[in-house]
C-alpha positions as CSV (number, residue, x, y, z in Angstrom):
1,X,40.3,47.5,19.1
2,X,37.3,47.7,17.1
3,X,36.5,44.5,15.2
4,X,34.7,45.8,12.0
5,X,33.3,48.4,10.2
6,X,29.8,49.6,9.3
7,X,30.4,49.4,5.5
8,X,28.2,52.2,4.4
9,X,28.5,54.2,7.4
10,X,32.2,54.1,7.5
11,X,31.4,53.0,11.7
12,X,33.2,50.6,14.1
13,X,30.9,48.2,15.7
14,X,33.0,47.8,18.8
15,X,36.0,49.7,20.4
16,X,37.4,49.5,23.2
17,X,39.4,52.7,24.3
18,X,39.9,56.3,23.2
19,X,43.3,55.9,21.7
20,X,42.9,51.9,20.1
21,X,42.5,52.3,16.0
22,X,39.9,50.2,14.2
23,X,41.6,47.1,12.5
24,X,39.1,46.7,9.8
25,X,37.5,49.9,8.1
26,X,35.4,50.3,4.9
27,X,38.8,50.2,2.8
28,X,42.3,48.4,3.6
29,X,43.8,51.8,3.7
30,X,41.5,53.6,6.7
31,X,41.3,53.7,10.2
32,X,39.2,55.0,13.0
33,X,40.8,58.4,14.2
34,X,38.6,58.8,17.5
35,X,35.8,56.1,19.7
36,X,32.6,57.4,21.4
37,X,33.0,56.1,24.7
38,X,29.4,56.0,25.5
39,X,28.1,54.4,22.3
40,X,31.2,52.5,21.4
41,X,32.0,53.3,18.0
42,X,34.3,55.5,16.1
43,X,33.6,58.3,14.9
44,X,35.4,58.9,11.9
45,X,37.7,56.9,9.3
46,X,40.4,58.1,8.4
47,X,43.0,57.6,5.5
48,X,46.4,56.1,6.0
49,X,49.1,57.6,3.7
């Protein structure tokens, strides 16, 4: 899972696999869509409805 966001940059600091969602995001209400393997973060955020 990632651990935290990059509050400006809307970033995961850490994930782990492709299809694990980012916990903690720049607002209660977003979650990481996709991870970059090779650098580890998530791309984007994106809004849960």
């Amino acid at each position: 899972y990632c651990s935290t966001c990059v509050t400006l940059d809307q970033y995961c600091s850490t994930c782990v696999t492709l299809d694990q969602y980012c916990s903690t995001c720049v607002t209660l209400d977003q979650y990481c869509s996709t991870c970059v393997t090779l650098d580890q973060y998530c791309s984007t955020c994106v809004t849960l409805d």
